[in-house]
N, C-alpha and C positions, 0 to 999 in steps of 0.2 A: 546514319548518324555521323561517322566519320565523314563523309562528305560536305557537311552540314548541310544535308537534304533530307526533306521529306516527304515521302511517299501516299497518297491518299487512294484507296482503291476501293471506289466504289460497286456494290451489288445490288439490287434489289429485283422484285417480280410487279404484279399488276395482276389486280382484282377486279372485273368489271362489274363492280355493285349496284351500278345504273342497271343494267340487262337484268339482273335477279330479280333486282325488288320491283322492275318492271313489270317480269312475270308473276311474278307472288302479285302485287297488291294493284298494277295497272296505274302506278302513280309515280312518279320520281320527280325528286326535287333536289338541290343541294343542302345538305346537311347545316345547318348556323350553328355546330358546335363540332371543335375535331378535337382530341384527349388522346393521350400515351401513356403509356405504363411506365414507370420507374427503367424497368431493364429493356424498352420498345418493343415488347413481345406482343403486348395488344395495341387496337388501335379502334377508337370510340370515336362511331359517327352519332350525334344528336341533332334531334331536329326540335323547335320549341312546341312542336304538338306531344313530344313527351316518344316519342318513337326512336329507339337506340340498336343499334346495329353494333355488334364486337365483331372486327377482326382478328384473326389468329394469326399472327405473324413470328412465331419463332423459325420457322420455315419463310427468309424474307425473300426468298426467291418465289416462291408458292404459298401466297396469304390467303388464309380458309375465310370465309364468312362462316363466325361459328356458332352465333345466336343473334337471334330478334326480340325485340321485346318491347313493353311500353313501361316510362317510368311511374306513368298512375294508373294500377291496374286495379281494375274495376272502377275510373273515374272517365266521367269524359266530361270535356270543354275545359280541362284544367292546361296551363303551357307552363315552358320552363323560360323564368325569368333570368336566371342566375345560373351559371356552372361555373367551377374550381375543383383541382385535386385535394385533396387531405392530404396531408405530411408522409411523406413515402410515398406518394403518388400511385397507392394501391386501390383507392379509395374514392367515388368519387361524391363530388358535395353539388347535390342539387335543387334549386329553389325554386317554387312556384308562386302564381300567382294568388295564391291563400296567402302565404306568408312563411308555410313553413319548410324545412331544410330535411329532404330526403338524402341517405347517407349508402351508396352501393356497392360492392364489392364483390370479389370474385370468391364464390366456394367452391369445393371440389365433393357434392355427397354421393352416395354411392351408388345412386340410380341414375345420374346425371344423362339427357336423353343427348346432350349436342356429343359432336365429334371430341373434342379436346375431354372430355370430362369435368367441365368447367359452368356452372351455371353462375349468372347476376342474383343477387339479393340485396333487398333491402332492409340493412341490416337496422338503423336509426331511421325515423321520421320526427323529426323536433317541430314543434309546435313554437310560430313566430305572433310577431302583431297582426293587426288587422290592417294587414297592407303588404301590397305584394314584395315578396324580396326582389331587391334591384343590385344587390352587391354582395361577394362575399371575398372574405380572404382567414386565407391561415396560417396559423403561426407554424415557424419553423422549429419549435423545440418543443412540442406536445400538439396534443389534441387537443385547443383549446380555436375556437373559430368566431370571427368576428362577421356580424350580420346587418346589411345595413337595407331599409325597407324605402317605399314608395313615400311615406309619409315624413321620412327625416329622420324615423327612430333607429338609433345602434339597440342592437343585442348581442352578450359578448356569451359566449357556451362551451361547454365541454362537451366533446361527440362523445366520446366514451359513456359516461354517466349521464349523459342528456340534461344535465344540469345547468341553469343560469345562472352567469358568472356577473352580470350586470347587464340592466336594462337603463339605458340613456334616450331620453326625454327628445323631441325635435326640439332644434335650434330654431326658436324662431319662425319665420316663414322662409329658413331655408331651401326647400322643396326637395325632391328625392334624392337620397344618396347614390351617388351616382358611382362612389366607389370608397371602399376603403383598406385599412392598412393599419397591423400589428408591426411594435416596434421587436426587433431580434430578440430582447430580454423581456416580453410580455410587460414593460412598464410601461409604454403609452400605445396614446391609438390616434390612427389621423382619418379621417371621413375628408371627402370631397363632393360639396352641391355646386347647383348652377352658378352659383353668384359667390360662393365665399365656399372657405376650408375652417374645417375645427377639428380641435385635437385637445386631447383628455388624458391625465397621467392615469395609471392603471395597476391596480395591485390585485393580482388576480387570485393569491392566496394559495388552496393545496384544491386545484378543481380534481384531482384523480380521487378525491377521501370524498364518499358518501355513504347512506345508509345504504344503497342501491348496491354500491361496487363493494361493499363488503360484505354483506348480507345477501344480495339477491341475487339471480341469472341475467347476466352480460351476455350483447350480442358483441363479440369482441372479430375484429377484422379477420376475413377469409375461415371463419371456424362455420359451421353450417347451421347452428342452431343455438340460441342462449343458455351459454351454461357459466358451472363453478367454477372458476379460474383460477390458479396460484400461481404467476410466476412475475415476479418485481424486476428482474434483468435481463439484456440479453447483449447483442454485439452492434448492433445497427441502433443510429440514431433516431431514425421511426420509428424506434419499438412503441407498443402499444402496453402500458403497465398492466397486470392483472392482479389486481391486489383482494381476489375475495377470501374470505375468511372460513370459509364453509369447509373447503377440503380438510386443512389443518384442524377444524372442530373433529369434521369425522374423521381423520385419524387421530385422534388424541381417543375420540371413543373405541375406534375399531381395536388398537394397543390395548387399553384398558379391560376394555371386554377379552379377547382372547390371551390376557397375562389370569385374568381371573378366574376365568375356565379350566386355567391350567394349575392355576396354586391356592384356589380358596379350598376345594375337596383335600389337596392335600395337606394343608395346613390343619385343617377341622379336624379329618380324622385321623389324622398323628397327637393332635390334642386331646379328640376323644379317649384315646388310646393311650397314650401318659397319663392320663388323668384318671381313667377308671379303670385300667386294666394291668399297666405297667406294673412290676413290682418298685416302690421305693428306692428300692439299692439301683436298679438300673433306670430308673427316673433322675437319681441325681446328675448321675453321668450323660446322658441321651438328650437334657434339657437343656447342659450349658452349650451344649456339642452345637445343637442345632439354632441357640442363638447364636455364637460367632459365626453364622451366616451373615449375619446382621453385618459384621464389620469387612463384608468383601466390598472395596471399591465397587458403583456402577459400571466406571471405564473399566476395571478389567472383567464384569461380567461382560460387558460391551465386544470389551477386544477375544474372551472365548469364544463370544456366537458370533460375532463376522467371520473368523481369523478360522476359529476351528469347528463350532456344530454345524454354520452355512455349506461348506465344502462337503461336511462329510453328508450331509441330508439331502444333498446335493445327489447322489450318488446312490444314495439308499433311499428315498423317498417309499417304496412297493412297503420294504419291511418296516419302516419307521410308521406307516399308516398300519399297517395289521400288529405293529406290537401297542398301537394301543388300545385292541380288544384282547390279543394275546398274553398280554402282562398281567392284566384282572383278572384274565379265567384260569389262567395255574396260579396264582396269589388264592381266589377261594378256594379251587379244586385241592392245594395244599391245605387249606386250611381246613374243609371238608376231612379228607383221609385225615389229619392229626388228630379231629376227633374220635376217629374209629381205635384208637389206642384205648389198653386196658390200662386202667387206672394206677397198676404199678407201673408200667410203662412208659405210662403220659409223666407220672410226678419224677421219676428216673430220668426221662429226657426233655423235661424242663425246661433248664439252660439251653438246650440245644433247639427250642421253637424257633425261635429268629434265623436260627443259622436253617432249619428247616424252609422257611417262608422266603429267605434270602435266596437260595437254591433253586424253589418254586420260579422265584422272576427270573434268575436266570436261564430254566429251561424253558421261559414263557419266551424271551428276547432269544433263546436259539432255535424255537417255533417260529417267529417271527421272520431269523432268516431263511429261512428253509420254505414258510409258506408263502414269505412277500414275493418273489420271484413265479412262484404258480399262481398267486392272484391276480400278475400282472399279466403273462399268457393269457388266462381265461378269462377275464370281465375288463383289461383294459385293450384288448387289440395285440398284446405284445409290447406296449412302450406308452407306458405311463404319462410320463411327458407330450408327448405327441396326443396322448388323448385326451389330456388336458385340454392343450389348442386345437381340440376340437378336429383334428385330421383322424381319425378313423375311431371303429368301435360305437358301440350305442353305449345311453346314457344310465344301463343298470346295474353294471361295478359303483358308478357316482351315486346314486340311487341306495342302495346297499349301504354303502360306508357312511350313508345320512344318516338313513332311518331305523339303522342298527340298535341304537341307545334306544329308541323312543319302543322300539319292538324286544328289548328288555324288560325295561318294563311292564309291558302287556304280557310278556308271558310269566312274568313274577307275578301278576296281577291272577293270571288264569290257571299258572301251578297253584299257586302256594296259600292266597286269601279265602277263597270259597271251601275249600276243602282242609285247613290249619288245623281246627281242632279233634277231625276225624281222626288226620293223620299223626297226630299228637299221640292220641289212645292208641294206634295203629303198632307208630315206633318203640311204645313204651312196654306192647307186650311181649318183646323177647330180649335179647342182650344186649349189649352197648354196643360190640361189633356188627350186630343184625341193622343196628337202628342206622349206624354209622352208613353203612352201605348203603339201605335205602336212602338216608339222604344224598351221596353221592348220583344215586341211578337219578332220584330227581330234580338233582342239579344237573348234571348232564341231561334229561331230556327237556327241562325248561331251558336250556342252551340251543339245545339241536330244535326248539319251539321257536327259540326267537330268529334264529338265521333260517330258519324254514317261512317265516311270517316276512320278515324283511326281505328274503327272496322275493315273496310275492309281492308286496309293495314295490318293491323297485319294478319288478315288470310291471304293473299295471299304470304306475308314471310312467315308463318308458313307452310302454303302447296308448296310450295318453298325449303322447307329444312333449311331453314335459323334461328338460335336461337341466342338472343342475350348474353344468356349464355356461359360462358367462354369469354367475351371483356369485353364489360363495364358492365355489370352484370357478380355475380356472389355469391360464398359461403361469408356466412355473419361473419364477422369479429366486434367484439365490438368495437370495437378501430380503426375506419376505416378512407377513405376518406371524407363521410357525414357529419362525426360530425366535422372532421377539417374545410372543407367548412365553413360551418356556425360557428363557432366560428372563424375563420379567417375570416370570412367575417365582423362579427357584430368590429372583430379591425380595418379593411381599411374603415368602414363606415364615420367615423367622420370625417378622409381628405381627401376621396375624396369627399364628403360632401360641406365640409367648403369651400374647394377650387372652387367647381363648382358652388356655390352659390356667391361667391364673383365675378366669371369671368360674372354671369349669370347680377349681380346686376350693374357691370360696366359696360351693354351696355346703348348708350346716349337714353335719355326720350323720344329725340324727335323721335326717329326710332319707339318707340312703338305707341307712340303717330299719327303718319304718318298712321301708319298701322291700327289702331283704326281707323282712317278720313276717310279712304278708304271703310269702311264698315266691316273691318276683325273683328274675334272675337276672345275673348283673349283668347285663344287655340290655332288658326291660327295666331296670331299674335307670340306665345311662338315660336313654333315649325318652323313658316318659316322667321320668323325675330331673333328673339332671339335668340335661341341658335345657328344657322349657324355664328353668328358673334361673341358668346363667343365659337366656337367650339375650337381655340387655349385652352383658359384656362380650358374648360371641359377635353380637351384633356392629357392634365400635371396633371389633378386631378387625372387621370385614371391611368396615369403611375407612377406617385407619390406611389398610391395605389398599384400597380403592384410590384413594389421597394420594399415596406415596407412588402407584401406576400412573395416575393422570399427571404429576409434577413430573415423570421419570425421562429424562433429558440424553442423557448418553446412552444407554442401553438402544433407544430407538432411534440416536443419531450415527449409531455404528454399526444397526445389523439390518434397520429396516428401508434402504436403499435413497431415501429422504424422495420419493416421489408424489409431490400432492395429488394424489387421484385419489377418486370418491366409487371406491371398489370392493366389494365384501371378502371378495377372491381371499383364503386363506394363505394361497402361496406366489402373492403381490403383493410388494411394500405398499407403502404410505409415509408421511410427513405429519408429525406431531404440531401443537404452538410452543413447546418446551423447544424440540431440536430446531425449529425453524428460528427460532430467535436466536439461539444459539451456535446455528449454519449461518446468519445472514446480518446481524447485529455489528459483529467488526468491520464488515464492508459496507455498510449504510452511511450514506453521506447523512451528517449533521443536519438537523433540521429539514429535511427532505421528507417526502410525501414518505417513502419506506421507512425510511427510520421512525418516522409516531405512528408509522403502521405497526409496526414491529412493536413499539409500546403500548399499543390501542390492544395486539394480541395477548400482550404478558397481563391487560386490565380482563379481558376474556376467562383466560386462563384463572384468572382471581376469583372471577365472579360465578366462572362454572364448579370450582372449587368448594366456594362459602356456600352455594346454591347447595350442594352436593350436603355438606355438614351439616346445615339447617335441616333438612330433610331428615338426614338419619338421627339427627339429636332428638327430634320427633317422636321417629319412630322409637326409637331407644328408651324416654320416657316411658311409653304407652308399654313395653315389656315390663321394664322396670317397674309399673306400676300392679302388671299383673305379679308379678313374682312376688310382691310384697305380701300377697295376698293369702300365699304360703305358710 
């Protein structure tokens, strides 16, 4: 450069692709179409009987012949009238004598049989006139591709959505287009026949917005198979937009579902429990407590679960998974022994139940650390994480930690309902310490029934073939679903809370009171008087709650890693329509296909919302109308 010289140094190799396909097919001719790749890696010989040879030239010293193939498979007598690259030159656009526009690229799927790991597919086939295509060109600032036929007619398309952007009429007796040509800014078009030139101004509108590309599976360039897509930006002026809408639905659900999981049991029965059991005096205190949950910013529940629950769950995941069967079962097992207290005993330590049942979870959470670590040694391999992705271990720790809940039940089912009223007479005929006990021995062996049952089940899916790896398990993500749970959980707690304890509080005295006369006990009295007739207002607390998760905007834009994948995986993010508008809304050019995509989401968001109200307003009547009944 200081010279003012420059240096050009040429390399390349040589492929004898005459000799090959000599031997292969007995036939060789010269190719009537040559094509390169954006970065010259490949190199595309076409012949118009439809037969395409890829070279693999990142190696330009030693170019592989890396696939064969035909462009009309399963057709014969069809040729190629027409070839062009698509924009970025990854892409190629080819036209037959039908009329219409095969669209090919390169995928890379996981069985891929050539050398490179690179198979041809066709990812679009556009359906043209009834006239062979004779021309194509494409624009330089999208996927928008102009088609000109044997007959004189233009067809102007979008590849992406395979949609018609404008079908123009033959000029006359013009005769075949013989070529044509998009202006840089998609406002005109110029066609070239035998005898004269026409040209058309052209507003080509928002071709990326359809029912297709936001509702349906896109075969979108180099991906191996049509699917959900989210991503509106990237660095390269070929990007290809992927604006579907479906990711965002299902995370706005996957959020909502696992925040409710987490906070409707605990809000109900904190409510149950103020409401029929609490004393008064510590109702008044306990009720406003737990509304000013109500007024914690989202950001900063947002900024505790990124900032501080991700990292440390991060780290503890074994314990944090076994304290949440560990916390229940010393919460009853405490609550079990308080019963076996003599009656001077119990009313003498009173005040001290809470601090007792408080105690209980905290030696549940230091069960928790002590077992999480031994659960991980024996049913995950040694490392949780790892056997998440699937690198070692079988799948009946994963197994187990499913089907635990569901084999609680069944052994509540098989202690407690067939045999209740035996064991009722049973308990009743010796002291309150006697009774107390037995019920401890048979909570504890309906315990050691269910993890003996869900033992079994999880082997017999595992020797099944069946892993819950790859669904709702799966590689661990810090920023996952988990931590949004529960931090969207502890924000819907306070109304649906306040609301189910207010519906709980306005049923009339004398119904409890009724049920009290009859012998019932205030347990039995909660559960089959009480709350069946506030079950309207339980009901609107729930969906109140429901409302407030699916609108929930920071919480999921701070903790849940903003990934639009369509994943059940408990410990993989996702991307809400609340945080994605919210992520992507100040950087959206004006009037641009994203930016009333972005509005078209927030009309979504509206409508899965109203949808949602109507429904439970519904339902809510139909209680409402039994309770009256009352």
């Amino acid at each position: 450069m200081l010279e003012d010289e420059e240096t050009t140094v040429v390399v390349g190799g040589a492929l004898d692709v005459a000799s090959v396909e000599q031997e292969k097919t007995g036939n060789w001719s010269l190719p009537d179409h040559l094509a390169l790749s954006s970065l010259g890696d490949t190199v595309y010989l076409i012949w118009n009987s439809g037969r395409l040879l890829r070279v693999d030239a990142r190696d330009v010293e030693k170019p592989v012949l890396a696939e064969s193939l035909s462009l009309f498979p399963g057709e014969k007598g069809r040729r190629v009238t027409a070839l062009a690259p698509l924009l970025g030159r990854s892409s190629l656009l080819v036209g037959d004598d039908l009329g219409r526009l095969g669209v090919w690229f390169r995928t890379k799927p996981p069985d891929a049989p050539n050398p490179d790991g690179i198979v041809m597919r066709r990812g679009h086939l556009i359906a043209g006139r009834d006239a062979a295509l004779t021309a194509i060109a494409s624009s330089g600032r999208s996927r928008v591709v102009a088609l000109g036929f044997d007959d004189g007619g233009i067809r102007i398309v979008h590849v992406t959505g395979e949609g018609v952007i404008a079908d123009i009429p033959p000029p006359g007796d013009a005769g075949p287009a013989l070529a044509v040509a998009l202006a840089p800014k998609e406002d005109g078009l110029l066609a070239l026949y035998p005898r004269k030139a026409a040209s058309w101004a052209l507003d080509v509108g928002y071709p990326e917005a359809s029912f297709k590309a936001y509702f349906g599976k896109v075969w979108y360039e180099e991906h191996v198979k049509p699917e959900y897509v989210w991503q509106s930006s990237s660095g390269t002026d070929e990007f290809e937009p992927k604006l579907s809408l479906v990711p965002l639905i299902f995370g706005t659900v996957k959020a909502t579902i696992y925040s409710l999981l987490f906070g409707v049991p605990l809000a109900l029965l904190a409510a149950v429990f103020t409401s029929e059991f609490m004393h008064p005096k510590w109702k008044r205190r306990i009720k406003p407590t737990l509304e000013l949950m109500a007024s914690l910013p989202s950001v900063v529940l947002g900024f505790i679960a990124g900032l501080v629950i991700s990292p440390f769950l991060e780290k503890h995941v074994p314990q944090a998974l076994v304290a949440v069967y560990l916390i229940p079962f010393f919460f009853l097992l405490g609550s079990q022994l308080w019963q076996g207290l003599s009656p001077r005993w119990s009313s003498r330590l009173g005040v001290l139940r809470g601090v007792f049942l408080v105690f209980a979870v905290a030696l549940g959470v230091q069960a928790a650390g002590v077992v999480g670590p031994f659960a991980e040694r024996v049913f995950f391999a040694g490392d949780l994480r790892l056997w998440l992705d699937g690198q070692g271990g079988d799948a009946t720790g994963g197994w187990l930690l499913m089907v635990l809940p569901a084999c609680v039940l069944a052994a509540w089912a098989v202690v407690a309902l067939p045999f209740r009223r035996t064991w009722e007479r049973w308990t009743g005929l010796g002291s309150r310490g006697r009774a107390a006990a037995l019920e401890v021995v048979r909570f504890l062996a309906g315990s050691g029934l269910a993890v003996g049952l869900a033992w079994g089940v999880a082997v017999l899916l595992t020797a099944a073939g069946f892993d819950p790896r790859g669904s709702v398990l799966g590689t661990y993500v810090q920023r996952n679903a988990l931590v949004v749970g529960f931090a969207m959980g502890f924000a819907i707690i306070p109304i649906i809370y306040t609301l189910a304890d207010d519906a709980l509080s306005s049923v009339p005295q004398h119904l409890r009171a009724a049920s009290l006369g009859c012998g019932a006990t205030p347990w039995q009295t909660a559960s089959r008087v009480v709350i069946p007739t506030a079950m309207s207002g339980i009901f609107s607390a729930v969906m109140i709650g429901l409302g407030r998760a699916v609108g929930e905007t920071m919480i999921v834009l701070m903790a849940a890693g903003n990934t639009p994948i369509m994943d059940w995986n408990v410990f993989n993010g996702f991307r809400t329509l609340s945080a994605n508008i919210a992520e992507e809304l100040p950087e959206a050019v004006k009037d641009s296909t994203h930016y009333r995509t972005l509005f078209l989401a927030a009309l979504v968001l509206f409508v899965m919302t109203l949808v949602l109200n109507t429904v439970a307003e519904v339902v809510r009547q139909r209680f409402r109308r039994r309770a009256t009944r009352l």
